[in-house]
Backbone as numpy.savetxt, mean C-alpha at the origin, in Angstrom:
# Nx Ny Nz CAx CAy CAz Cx Cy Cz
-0.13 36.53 23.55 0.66 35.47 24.11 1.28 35.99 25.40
1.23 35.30 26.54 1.62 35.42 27.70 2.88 34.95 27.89
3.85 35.61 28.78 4.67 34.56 29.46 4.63 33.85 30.42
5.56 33.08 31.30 5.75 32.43 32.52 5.52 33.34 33.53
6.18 34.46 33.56 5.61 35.48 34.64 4.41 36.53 34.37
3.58 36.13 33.49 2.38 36.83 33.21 2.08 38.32 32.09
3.91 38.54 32.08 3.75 39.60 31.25 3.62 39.19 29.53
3.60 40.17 28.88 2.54 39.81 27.14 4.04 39.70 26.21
4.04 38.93 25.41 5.57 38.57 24.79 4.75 38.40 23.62
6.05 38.34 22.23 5.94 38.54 20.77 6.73 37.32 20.09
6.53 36.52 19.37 7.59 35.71 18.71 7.66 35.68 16.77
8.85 35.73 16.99 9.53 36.34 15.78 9.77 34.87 15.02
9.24 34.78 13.35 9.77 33.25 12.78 9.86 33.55 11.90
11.63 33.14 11.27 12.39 33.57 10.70 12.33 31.80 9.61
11.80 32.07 8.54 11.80 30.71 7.62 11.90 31.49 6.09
12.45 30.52 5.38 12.71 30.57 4.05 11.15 30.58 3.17
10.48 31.77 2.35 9.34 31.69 1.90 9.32 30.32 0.87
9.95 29.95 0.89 9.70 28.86 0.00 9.07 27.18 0.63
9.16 27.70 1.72 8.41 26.71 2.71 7.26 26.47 2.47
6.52 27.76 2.95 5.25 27.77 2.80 4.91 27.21 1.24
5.45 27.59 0.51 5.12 27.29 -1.08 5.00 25.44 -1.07
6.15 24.93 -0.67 5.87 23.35 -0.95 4.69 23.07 0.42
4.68 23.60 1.31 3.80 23.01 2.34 2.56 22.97 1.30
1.79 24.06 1.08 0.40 24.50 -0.08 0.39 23.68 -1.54
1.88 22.77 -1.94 2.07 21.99 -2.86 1.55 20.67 -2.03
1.88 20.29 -0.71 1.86 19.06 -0.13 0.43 18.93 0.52
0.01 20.13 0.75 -1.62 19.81 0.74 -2.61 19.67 -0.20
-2.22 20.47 -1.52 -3.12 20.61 -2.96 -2.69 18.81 -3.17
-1.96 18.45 -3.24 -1.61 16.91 -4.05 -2.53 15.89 -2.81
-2.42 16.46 -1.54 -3.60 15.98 -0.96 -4.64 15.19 -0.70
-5.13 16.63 -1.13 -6.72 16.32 -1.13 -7.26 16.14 -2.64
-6.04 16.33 -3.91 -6.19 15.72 -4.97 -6.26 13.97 -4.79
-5.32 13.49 -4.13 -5.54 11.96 -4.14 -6.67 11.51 -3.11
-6.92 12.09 -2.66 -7.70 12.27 -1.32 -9.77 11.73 -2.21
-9.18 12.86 -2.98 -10.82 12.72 -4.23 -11.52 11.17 -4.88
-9.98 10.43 -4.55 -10.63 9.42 -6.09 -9.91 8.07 -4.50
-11.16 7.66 -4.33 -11.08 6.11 -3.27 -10.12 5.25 -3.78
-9.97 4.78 -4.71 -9.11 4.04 -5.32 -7.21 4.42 -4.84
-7.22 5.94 -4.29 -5.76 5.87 -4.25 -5.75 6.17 -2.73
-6.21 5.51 -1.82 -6.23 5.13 -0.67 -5.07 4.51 0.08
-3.72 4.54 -0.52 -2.74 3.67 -0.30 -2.00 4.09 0.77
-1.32 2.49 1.57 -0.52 3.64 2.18 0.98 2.07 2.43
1.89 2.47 2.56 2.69 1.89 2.68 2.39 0.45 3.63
2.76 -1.02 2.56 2.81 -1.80 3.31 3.30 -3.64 2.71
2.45 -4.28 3.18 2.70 -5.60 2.50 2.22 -6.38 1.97
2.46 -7.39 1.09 1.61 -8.26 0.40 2.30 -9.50 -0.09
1.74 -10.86 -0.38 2.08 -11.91 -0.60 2.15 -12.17 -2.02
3.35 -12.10 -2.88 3.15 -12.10 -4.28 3.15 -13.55 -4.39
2.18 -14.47 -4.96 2.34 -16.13 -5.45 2.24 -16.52 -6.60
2.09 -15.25 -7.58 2.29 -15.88 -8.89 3.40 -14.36 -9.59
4.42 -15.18 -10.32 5.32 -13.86 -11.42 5.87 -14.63 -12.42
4.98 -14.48 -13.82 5.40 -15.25 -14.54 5.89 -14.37 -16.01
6.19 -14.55 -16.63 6.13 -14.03 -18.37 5.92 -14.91 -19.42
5.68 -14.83 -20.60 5.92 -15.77 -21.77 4.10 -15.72 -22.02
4.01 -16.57 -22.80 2.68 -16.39 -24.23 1.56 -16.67 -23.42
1.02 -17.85 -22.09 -0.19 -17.76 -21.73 0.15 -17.65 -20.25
1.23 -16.73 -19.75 1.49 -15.97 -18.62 0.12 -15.26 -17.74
-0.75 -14.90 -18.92 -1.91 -13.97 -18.50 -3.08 -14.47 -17.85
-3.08 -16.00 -18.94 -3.96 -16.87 -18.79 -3.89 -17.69 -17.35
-2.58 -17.90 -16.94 -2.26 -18.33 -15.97 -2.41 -17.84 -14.32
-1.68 -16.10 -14.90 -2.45 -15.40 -13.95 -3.59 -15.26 -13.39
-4.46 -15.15 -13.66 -5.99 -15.44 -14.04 -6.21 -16.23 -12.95
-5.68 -17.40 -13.57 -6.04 -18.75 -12.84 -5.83 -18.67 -11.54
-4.66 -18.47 -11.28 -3.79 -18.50 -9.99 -4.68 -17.74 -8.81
-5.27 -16.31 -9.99 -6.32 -15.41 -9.08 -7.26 -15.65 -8.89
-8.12 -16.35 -9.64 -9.62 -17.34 -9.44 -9.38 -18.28 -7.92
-8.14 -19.13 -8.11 -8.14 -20.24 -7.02 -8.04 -19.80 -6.15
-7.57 -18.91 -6.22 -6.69 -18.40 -4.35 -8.02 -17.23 -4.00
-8.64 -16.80 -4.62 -10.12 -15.89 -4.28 -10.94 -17.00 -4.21
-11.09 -18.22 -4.50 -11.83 -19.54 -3.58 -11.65 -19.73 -2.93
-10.22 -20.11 -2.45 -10.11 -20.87 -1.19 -9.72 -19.73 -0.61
-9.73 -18.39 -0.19 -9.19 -17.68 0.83 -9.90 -16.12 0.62
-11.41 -16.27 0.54 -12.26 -15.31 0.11 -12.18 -13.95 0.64
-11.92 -14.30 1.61 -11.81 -13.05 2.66 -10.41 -12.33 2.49
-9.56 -12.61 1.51 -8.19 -11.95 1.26 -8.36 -11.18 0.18
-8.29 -10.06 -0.05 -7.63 -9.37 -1.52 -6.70 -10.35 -2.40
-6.97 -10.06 -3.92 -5.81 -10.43 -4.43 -5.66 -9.95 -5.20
-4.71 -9.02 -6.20 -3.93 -8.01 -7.08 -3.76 -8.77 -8.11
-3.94 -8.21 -9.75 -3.33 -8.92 -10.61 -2.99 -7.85 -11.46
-1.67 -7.75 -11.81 -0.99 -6.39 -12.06 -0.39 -7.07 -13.43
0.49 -6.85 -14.10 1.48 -6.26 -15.33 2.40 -5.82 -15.42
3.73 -5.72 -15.41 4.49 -4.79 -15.33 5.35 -5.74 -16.42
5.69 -4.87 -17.70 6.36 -5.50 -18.24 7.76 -6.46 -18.29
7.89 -7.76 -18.48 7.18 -8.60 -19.23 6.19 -9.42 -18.50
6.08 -9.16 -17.20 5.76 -10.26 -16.00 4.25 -10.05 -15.36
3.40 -11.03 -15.59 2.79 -10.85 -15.12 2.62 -11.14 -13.27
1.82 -10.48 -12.22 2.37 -11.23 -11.58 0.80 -10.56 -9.82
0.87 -11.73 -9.52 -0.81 -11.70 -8.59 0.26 -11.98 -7.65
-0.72 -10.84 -6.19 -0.39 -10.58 -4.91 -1.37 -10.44 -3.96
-1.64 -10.84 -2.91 -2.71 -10.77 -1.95 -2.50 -10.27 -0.44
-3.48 -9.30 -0.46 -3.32 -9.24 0.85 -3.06 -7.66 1.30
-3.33 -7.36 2.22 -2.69 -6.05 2.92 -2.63 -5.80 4.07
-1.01 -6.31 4.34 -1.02 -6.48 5.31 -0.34 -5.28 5.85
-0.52 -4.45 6.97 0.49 -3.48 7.79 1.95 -3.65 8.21
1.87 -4.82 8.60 2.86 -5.18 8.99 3.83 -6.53 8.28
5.58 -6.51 8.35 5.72 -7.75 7.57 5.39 -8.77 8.11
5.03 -8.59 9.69 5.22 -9.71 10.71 3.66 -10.35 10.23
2.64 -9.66 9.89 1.48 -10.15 9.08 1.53 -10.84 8.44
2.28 -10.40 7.11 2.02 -10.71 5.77 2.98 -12.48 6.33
4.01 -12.41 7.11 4.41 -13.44 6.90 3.71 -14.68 7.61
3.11 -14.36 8.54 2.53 -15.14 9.13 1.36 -16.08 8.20
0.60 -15.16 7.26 -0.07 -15.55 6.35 0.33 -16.00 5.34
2.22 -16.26 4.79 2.37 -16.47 4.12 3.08 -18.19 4.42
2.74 -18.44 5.74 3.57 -19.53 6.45 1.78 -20.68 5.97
0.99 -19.33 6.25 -0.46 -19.88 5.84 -0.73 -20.42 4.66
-0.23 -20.16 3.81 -0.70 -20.53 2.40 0.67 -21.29 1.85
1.16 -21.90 2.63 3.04 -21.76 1.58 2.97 -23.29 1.05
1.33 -24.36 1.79 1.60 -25.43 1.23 0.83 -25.44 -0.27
0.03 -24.28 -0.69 -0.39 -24.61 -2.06 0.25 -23.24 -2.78
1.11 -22.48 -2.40 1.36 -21.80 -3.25 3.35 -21.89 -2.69
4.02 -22.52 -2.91 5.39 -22.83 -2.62 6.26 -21.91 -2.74
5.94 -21.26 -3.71 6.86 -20.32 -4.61 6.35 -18.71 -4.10
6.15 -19.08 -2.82 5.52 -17.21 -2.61 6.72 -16.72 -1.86
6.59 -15.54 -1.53 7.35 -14.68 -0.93 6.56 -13.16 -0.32
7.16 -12.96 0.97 6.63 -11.34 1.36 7.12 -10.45 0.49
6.44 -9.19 0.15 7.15 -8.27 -0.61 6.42 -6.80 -0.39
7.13 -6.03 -0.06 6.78 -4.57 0.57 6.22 -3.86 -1.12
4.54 -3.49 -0.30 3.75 -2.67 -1.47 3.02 -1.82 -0.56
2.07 -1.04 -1.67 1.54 0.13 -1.38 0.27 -0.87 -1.31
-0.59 -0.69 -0.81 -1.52 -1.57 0.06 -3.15 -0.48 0.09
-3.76 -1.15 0.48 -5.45 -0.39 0.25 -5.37 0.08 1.51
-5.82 1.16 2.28 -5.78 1.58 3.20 -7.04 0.76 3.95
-7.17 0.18 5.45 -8.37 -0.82 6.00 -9.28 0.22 6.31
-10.06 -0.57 5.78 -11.26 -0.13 6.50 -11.82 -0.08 7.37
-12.47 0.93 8.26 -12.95 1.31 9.61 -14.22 1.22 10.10
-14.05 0.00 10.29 -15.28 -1.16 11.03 -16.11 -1.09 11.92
């Protein structure tokens, strides 16, 4: 290593070894999620239009996810679980300014939607 006036200089880095330890933790977890396509996620948004619970909640879900993968083919749509609620979301959008714009899109057959910040499929590179 050189300096500014050409002569040869040394630099000294003074860090806590325990650094390095989580850095080699934050790369192993990685390229562990890194392995399986499915966990491709990365912070973002989506249009939840159905959250329901009770006895044919599931059945309903379903439904809600059939129609809206007709009429809007070209969108993702999520149909998740989380106890007691079932509840379908579409979309991945980056931005909220997206998701809402699309949600101004759909708001005359699905009324009851709302934006809501999720972990999202990472896009694909076209």
């Amino acid at each position: 290593m050189y300096s500014q006036n050409g002569l040869e200089g040394s630099i000294q880095v003074v860090q806590d070894p325990r650094i390095d330890s989580l850095v080699g933790i934050h790369i192993s977890m990685n390229k562990t999620k890194l392995q399986n396509p499915d966990n491709y996620d990365i912070e973002g948004y989506r249009v939840q239009i159905f959250f329901e619970s009770g006895n044919h909640s599931s059945t309903r879900a379903r439904e809600v996810m059939e129609n809206f993968e007709l009429e809007y083919p070209d969108v993702p749509a999520y149909l998740s679980w989380q106890a007691p609620n079932f509840r379908v979301r579409v979309g991945d959008f980056r931005t909220r300014m997206k998701a809402e714009a699309f949600l101004q899109r759909i708001m005359k057959d699905y009324p009851n939607a709302w934006v809501i910040k999720d972990e999202i499929k990472f896009p694909s590179l076209k």
